[in-house]
N, C-alpha and C positions, 0 to 999 in steps of 0.2 A: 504494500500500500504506500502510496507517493507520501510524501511527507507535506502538512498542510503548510502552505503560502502563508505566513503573519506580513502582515502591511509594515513599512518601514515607520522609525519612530519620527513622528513630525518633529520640525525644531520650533520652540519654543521665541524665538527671538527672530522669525524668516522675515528678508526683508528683500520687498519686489522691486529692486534696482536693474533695470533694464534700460539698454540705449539699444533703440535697433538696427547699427549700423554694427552690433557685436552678432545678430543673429547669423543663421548661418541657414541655406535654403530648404533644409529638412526643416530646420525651426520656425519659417515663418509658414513651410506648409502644411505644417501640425499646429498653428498657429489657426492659419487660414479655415485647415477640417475641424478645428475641433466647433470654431464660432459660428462655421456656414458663410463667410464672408470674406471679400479681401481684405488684406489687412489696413491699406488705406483708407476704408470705411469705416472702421474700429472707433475709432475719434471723431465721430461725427455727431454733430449735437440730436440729441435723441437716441442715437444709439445706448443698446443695452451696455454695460459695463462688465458687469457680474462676468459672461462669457471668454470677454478679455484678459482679465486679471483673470481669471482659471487656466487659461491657454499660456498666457506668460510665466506665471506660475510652474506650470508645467516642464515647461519647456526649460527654464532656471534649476529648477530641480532635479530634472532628468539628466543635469551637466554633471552633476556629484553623486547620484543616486539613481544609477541605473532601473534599479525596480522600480522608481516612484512612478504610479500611475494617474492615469487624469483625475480618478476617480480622489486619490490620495490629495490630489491637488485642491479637492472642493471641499475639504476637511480643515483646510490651512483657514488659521486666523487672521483676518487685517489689521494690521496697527496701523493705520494710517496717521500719520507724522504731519505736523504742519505749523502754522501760528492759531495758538490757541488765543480767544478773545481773550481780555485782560480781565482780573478777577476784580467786581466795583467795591468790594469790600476788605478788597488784604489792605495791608498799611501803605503800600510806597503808588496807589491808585491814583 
């Protein structure tokens, strides 16, 4: 009997730093199938997001973690990073 498949362990701190002048053409066309779209579409106001950051995701992860699958991909958390508004109540406000 095969031995069961366990999913790789997510990292806790993943951070979705992509320039896509790093991709590489498998990349953008696993990019492309996994959204249904080209990728210059990707960024277009109204389009969905969620699909993109899955596919980047992906495709980032599958560089160090060969097993990592899409699926593994939609399991990852976003820390999305930015300027936070300014707190109207700390002291230096």
């Amino acid at each position: 009997m095969p031995a069961k498949k366990t999913a790789p362990e997510l990292p806790t701190d993943f951070t979705l730093d992509l320039k896509l002048d790093t991709l590489t053409i498998d990349e953008i066309e696993a990019i492309e199938e996994i959204t249904g779209q080209p990728l210059d579409s990707l960024n277009k106001p109204g389009s969905k997001r969620a699909p993109m950051l899955k596919a980047m995701a992906y495709v980032v992860m599958k560089r160090k973690h060969p097993e990592f699958t899409i699926e593994d991909a939609g399991r990852l958390r976003l820390n999305l990073k930015g300027k936070a508004k300014a707190d109207p109540t700390a002291t230096n406000a």
